[in-house]
N, C-alpha and C positions, 0 to 999 in steps of 0.2 A: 980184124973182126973177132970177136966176143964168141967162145963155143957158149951159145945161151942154153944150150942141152946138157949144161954144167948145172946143177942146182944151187950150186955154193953160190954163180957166179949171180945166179937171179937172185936168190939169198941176199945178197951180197947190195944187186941195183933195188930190190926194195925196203930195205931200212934205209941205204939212201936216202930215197925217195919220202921217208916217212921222217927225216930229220934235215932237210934241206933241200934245196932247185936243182935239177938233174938235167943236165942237156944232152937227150938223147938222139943218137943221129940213125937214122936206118931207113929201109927200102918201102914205099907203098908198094899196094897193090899193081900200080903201074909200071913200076920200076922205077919212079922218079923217088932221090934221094929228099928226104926231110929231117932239119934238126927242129926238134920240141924242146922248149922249158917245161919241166914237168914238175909237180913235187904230188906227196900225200901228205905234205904238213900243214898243218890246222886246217884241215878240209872233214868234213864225213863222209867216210867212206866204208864199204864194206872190209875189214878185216880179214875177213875169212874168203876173201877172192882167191881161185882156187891159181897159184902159182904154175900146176901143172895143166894147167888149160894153154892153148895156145896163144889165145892173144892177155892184153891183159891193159886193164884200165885206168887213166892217172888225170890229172886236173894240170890241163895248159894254160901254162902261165899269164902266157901274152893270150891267146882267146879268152880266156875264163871262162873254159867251160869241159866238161870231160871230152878227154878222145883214149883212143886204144891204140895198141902197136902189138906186131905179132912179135914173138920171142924169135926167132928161129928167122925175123929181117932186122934185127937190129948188130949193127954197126958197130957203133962205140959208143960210151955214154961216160960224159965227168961231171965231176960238182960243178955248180957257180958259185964263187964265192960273192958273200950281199958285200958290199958297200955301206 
């Protein structure tokens, strides 16, 4: 598991996120584990979403359509590579 109370490391998952699909795995609310395809590439989105907010918002792949994950239940998160 990811210290996401790392700035670097958020830093880090979102230009990921802003240059390619990011499968992110981490805790809901319930405790049930979820992995997300996520990206923020070629979407609109706010830029200025404030990193240091708890949770934080990206465009799923497979729904198409925004969700959020909190920082502080996520897991582990790698690129996909496209095909």
């Amino acid at each position: 598991m990811y210290n996401m109370d790392n700035l670097a490391i958020r830093l880090a998952l979102i230009r990921l996120l802003e240059q390619t699909t990011v499968e992110i795995t981490f805790k809901k609310l319930n405790d049930a584990t979820r992995k997300m395809k996520a990206t923020l590439e070629n979407v609109t989105y706010d830029k200025f979403q404030p990193y240091l907010h708890p949770t934080y918002k990206v465009w799923d792949v497979d729904k198409g359509d925004w969700r959020s994950f909190r920082w502080n239940r996520v897991k582990s998160f790698k690129v996909i590579i496209k095909k």
